[in-house]
C-alpha positions in Angstrom: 47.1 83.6 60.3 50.6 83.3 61.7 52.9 86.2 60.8 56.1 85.2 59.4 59.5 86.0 60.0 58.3 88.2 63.2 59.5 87.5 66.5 57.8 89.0 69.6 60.6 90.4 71.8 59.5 90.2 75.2 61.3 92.0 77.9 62.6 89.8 80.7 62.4 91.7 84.0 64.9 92.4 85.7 66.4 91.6 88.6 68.1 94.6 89.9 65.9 97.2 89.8 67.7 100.4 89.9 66.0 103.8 91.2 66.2 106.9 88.7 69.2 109.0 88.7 67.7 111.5 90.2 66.9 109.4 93.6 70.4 108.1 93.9 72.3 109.4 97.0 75.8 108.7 97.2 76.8 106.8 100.6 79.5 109.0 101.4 78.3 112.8 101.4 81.9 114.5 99.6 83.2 117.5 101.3 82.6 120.8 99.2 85.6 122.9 97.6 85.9 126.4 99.2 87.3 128.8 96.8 89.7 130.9 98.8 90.4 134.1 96.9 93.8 134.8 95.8 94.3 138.1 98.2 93.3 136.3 101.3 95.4 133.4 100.2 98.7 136.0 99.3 97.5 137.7 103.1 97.9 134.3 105.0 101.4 133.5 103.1 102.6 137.6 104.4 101.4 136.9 107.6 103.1 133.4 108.0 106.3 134.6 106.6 106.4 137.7 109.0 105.2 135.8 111.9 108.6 133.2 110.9 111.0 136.6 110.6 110.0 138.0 113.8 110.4 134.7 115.8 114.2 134.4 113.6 115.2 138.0 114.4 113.9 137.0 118.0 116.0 134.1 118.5 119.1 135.8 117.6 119.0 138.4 120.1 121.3 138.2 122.9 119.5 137.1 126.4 118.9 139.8 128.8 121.1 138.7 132.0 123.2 140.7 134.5 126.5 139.9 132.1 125.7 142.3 129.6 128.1 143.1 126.7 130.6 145.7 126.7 130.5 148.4 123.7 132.4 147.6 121.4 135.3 150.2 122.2 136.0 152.3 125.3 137.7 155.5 125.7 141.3 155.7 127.8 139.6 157.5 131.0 136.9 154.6 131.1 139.3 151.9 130.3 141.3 153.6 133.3 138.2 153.7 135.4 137.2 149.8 134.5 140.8 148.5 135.2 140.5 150.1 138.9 137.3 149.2 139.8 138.7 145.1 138.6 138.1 144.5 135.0 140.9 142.1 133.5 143.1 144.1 131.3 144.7 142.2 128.3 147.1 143.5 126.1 147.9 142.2 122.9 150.7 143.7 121.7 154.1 142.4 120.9 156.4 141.2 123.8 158.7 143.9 122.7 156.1 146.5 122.5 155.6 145.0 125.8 158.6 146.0 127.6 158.6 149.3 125.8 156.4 150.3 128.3 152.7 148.8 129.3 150.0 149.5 132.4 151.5 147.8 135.6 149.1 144.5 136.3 147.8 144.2 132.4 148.1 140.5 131.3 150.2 140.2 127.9 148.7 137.3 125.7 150.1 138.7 122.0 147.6 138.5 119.2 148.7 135.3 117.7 148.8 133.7 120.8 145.5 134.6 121.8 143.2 132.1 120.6 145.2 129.0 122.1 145.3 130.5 125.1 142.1 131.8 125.5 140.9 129.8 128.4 144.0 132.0 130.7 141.4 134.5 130.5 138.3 135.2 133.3 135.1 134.4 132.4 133.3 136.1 135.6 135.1 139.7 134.6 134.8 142.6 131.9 138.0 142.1 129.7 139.2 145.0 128.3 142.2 144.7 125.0 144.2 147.1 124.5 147.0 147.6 121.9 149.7 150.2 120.2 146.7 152.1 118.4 143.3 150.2 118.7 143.4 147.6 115.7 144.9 144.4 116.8 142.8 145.3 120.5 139.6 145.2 117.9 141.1 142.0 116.2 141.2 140.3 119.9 137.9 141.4 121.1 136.1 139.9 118.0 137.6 136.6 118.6 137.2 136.5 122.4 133.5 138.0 121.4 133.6 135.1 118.7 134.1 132.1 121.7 131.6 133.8 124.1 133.6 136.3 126.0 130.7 139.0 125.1 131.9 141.4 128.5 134.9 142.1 126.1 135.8 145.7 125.0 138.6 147.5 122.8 140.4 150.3 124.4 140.4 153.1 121.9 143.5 154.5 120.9 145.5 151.8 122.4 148.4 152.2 124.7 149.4 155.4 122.5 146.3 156.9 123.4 146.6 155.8 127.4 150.4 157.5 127.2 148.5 161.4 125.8 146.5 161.1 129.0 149.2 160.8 131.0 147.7 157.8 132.6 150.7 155.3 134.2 152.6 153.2 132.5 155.7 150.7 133.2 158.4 149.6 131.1 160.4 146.1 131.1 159.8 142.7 131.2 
């Protein structure tokens, strides 16, 4: 006898036959994640970021050459000794001040005048600035310092300061 209502599923076959999960390799082998620990990771970050100081503070150190820079401020007697053996000796002061009484063969560029006429001034030759007390003179040698003149000093003291030594000084125009 027949059964009724039963229907015999058969299983079609199939085309693709696919391997068990287990056997499949993928095609492309997929790099492995390393786990760097934090420390190491913080270590790398100190180490680049000193390495990047270092070369900054590097950079923005003057060049070692044979035109070195001048301290900042000179006494009278070295000024004295500087101007004779051929440093360039500007003074800043006011033409008045001037004819008051200043070293013979100083050049007198006043303060407000200086920066326009900054190219007057040597480039090959120490440049020491001198003033009534040592303020302006410090004013002057920051700008020239400021454009490149770095072989520019401040006389100490000023022209005040030159007079109390008894060093030579001339007066008119």
């Amino acid at each position: 006898m027949a059964q009724k209502g039963r229907k015999k599923t058969v299983k079609q076959p199939s085309h693709k036959k696919m391997p068990p999960k287990s056997a499949v390799t993928p095609h492309k082998s997929q790099p492995r994640k390393i786990k760097i620990p934090t420390w190491i990771f913080i270590a790398i970050l100190i180490t680049i970021a000193a390495v990047v100081v270092t070369v900054l503070v590097i950079k923005n150190q003057p060049l070692p050459s044979s035109e070195s820079a001048l301290p900042a401020t000179i006494t009278v007697s070295e000024a004295e000794q500087a101007f004779s053996n051929g440093a360039f000796l500007l003074d800043v002061r006011t033409q008045e001040e001037w004819e008051s009484g200043h070293i013979d063969g100083a050049v007198l560029i006043p303060l407000d005048q200086l920066e326009s006429r900054v190219e007057e001034l040597p480039t090959d030759q120490d440049i020491l600035v001198i003033c009534r007390s040592g303020n302006r003179s410090g004013q002057a040698r920051d700008l020239l310092r400021g454009v490149g003149l770095s072989r520019t000093t401040s006389i100490s003291g000023g022209i005040t300061a030159w007079m109390a030594a008894n060093l030579p000084v001339v007066t008119g125009p």
